[in-house]
GUDREN-811094 format. One record per residue: residue number from 1; chain; y, x, z of N, C-alpha, C in turn. Coordinates in steps of 0.001 Angstrom, whole numbers. Layout:
// residues N
{NUM, 'A', {Y, X, Z}, {Y, X, Z}, {Y, X, Z}}
...
This chain:
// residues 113
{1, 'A', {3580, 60777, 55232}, {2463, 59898, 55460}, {1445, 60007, 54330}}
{2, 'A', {1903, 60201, 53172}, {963, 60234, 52013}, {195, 61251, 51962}}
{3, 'A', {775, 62197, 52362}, {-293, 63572, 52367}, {-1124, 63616, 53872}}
{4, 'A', {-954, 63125, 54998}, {-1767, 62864, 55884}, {-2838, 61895, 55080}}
{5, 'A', {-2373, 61083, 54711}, {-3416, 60177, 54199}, {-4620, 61049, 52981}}
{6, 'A', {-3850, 61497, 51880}, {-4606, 62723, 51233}, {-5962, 63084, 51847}}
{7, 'A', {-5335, 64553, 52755}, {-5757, 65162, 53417}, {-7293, 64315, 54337}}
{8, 'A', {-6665, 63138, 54853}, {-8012, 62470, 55541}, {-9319, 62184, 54528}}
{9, 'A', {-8579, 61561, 53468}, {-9382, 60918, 52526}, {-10274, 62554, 51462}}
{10, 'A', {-9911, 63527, 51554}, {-10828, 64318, 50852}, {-11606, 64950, 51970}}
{11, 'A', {-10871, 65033, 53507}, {-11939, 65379, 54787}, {-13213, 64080, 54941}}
{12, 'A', {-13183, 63122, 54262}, {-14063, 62103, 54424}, {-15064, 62223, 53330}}
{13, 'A', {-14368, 62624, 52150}, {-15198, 62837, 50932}, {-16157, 63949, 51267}}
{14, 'A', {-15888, 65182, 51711}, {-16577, 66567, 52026}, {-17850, 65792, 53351}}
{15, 'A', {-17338, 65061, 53626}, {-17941, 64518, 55412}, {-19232, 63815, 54570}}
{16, 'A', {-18950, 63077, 53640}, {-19846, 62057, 53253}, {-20985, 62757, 52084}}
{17, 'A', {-20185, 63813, 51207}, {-21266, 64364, 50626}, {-22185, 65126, 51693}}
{18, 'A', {-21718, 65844, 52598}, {-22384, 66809, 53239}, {-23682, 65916, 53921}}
{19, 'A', {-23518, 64572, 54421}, {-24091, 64068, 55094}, {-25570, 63610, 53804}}
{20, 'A', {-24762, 63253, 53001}, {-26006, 62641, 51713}, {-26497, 64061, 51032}}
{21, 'A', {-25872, 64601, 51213}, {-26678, 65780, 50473}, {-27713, 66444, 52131}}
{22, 'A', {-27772, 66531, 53382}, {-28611, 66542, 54011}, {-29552, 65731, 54221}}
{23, 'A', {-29194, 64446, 54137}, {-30271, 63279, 54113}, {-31460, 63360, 52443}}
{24, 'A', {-30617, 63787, 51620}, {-31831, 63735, 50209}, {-32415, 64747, 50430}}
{25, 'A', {-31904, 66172, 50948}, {-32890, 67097, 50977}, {-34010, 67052, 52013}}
{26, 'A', {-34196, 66106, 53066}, {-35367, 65933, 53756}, {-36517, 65656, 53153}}
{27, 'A', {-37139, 66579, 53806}, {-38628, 66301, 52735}, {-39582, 64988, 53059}}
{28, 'A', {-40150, 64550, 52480}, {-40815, 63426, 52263}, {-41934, 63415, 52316}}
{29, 'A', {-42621, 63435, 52796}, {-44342, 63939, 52472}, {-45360, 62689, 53033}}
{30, 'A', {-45056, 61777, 53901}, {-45386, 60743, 54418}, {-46343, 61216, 55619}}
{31, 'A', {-47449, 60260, 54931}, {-48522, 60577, 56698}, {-49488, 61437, 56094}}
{32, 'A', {-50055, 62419, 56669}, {-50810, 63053, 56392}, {-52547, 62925, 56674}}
{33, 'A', {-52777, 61741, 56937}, {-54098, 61485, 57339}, {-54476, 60986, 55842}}
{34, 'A', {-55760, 61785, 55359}, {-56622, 61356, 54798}, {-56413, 62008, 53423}}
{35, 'A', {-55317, 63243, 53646}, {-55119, 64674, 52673}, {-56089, 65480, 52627}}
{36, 'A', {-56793, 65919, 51939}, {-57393, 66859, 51475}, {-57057, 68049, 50871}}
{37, 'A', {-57029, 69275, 51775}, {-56099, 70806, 51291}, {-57180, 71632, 51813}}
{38, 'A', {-57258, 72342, 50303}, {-58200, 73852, 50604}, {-57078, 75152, 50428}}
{39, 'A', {-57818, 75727, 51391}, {-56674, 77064, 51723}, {-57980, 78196, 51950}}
{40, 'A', {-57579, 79451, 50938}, {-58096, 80269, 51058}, {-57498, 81331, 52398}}
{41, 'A', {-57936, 82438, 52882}, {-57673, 83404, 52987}, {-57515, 82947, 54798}}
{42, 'A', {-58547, 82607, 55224}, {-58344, 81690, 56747}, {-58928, 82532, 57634}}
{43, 'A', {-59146, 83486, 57688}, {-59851, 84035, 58541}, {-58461, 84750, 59767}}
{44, 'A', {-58039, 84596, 59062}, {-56471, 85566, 60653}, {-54940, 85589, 59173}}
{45, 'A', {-53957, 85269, 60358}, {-52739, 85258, 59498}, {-52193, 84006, 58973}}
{46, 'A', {-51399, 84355, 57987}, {-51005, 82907, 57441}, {-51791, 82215, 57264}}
{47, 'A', {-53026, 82466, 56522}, {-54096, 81254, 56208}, {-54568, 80587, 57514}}
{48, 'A', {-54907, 81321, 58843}, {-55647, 80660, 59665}, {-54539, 80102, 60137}}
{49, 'A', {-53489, 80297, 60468}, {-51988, 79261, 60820}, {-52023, 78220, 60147}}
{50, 'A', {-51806, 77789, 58654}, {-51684, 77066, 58177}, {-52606, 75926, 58280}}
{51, 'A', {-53803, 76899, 57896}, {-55216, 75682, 58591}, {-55267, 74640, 59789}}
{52, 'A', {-54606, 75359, 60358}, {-54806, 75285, 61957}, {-53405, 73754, 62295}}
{53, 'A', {-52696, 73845, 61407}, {-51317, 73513, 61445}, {-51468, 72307, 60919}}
{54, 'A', {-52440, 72163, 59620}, {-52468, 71261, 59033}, {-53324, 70646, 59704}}
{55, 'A', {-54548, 70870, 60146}, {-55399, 70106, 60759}, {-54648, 69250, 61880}}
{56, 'A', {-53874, 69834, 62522}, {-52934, 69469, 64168}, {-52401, 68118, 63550}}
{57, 'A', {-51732, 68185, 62078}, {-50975, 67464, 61315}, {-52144, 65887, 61233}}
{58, 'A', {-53563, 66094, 61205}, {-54617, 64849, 61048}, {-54771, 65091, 59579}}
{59, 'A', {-54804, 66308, 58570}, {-55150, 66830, 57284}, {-56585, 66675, 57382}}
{60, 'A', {-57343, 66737, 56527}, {-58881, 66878, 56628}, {-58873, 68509, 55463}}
{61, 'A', {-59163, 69421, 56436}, {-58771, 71085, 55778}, {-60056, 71607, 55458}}
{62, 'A', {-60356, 72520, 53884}, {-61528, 73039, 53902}, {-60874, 74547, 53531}}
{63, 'A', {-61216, 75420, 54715}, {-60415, 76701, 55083}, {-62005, 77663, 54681}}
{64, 'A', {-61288, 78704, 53476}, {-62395, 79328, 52833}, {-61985, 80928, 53893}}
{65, 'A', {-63147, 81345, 54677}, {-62868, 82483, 55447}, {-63871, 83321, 54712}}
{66, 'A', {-63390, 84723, 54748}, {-64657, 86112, 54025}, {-65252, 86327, 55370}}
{67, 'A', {-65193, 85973, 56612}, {-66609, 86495, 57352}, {-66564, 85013, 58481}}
{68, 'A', {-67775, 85393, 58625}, {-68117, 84760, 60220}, {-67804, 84285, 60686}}
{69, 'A', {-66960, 85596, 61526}, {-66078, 85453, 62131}, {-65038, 84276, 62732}}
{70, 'A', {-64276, 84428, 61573}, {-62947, 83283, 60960}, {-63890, 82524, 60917}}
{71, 'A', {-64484, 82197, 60581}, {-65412, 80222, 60174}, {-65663, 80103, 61508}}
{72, 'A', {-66260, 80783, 62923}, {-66563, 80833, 64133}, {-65315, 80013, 65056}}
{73, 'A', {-64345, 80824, 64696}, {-62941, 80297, 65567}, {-62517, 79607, 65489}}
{74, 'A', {-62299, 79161, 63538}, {-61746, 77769, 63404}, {-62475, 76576, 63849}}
{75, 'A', {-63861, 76830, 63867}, {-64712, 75483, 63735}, {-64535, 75386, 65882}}
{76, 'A', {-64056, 76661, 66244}, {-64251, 76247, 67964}, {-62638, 75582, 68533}}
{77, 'A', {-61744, 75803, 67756}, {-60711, 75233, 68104}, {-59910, 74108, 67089}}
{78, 'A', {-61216, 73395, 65966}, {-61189, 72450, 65285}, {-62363, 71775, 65461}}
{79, 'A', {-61260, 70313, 64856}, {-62642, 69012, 64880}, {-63162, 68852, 63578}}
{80, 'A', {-63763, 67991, 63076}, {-64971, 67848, 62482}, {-63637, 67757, 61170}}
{81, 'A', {-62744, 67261, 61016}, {-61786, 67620, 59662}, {-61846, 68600, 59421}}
{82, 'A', {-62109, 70185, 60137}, {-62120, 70915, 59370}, {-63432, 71864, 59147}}
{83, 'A', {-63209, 72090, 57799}, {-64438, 72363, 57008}, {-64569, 73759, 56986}}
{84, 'A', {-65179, 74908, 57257}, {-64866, 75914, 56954}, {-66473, 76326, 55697}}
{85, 'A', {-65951, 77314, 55021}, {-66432, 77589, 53823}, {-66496, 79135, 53527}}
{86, 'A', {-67751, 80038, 53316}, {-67646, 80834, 53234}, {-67256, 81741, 51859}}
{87, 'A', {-66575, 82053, 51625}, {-65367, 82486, 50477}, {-64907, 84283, 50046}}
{88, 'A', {-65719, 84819, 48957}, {-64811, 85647, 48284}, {-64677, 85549, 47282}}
{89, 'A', {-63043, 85653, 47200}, {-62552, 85218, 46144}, {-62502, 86469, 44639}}
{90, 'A', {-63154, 87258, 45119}, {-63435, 88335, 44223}, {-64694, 88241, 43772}}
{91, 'A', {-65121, 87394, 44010}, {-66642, 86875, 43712}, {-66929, 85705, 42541}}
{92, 'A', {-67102, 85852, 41372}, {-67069, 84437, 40878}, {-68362, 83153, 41641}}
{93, 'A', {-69447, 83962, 41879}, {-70448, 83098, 42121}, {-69402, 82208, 43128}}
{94, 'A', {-69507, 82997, 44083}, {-68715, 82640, 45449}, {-68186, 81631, 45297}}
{95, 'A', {-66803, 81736, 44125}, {-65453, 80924, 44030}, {-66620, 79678, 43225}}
{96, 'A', {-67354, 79780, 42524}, {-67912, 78292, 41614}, {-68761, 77675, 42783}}
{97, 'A', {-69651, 78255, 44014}, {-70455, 77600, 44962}, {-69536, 77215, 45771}}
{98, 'A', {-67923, 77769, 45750}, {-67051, 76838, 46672}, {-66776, 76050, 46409}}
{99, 'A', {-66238, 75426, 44875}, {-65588, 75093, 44009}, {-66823, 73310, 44249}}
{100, 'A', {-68325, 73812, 43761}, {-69581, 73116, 44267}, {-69494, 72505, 45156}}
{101, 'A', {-69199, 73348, 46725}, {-69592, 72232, 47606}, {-68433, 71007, 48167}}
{102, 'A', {-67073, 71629, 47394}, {-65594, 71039, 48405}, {-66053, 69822, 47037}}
{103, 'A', {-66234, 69839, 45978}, {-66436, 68982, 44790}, {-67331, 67673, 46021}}
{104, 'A', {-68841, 68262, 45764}, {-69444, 67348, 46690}, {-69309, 66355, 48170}}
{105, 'A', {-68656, 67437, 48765}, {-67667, 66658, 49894}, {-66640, 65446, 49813}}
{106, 'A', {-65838, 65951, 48585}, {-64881, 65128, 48459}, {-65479, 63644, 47846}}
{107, 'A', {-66451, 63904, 47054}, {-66991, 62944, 46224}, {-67935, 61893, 47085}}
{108, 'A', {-68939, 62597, 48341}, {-69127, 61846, 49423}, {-68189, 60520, 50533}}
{109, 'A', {-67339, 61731, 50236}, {-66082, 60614, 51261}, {-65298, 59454, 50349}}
{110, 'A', {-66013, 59895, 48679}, {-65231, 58781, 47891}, {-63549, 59116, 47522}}
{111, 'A', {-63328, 60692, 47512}, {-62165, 60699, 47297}, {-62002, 61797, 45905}}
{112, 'A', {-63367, 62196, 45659}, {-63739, 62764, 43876}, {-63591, 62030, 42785}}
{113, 'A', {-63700, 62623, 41855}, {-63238, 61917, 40458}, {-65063, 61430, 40008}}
């Protein structure tokens, strides 16, 4: 009887960490309305996924695309949260007039320093 008993009591221990150690690793991130995330590289691929993903999420996204193009698609299968921005990042002007206008935006909506 004692070792049945054992045996239950460390199958309960393994049962109970496993369960708390899945419950702490859930991520936490809360609600996502009224986040502000700039993501370069939006024109096709991970970046335009992510954009696209976060916006779905109620993010307010300013997605920096290198052509046209990409700023064309996102803005036709996004709402007014998302911002698109024309962006090379091999460019300093570029990166400081982006840097400029997401500054000004944010500071409009009251969420700048």
């Amino acid at each position: 009887m004692g070792l049945v008993a054992c045996g239950l009591s460390v199958l309960l221990c393994i049962f109970i960490y496993k369960l708390l150690d899945h419950l702490l690793r859930q991520p936490r991130l809360g609600t996502y309305a009224d986040r502000y995330i700039f993501i370069t590289g939006c024109d096709s691929g991970f970046g335009c996924s992510l954009a696209i993903r976060l916006h779905a999420l109620g993010c307010y996204v300013f997605a920096g695309c290198f052509t046209q193009q990409g700023e064309t698609m996102l803005k036709n299968v996004c709402s007014e949260r998302m911002h698109t921005v024309s962006l090379d990042v091999t460019n300093h002007d570029s990166v400081i007039g982006t840097f400029e206008l997401i500054s000004a935006k944010l500071q409009s909506a009251g969420k700048g320093e």
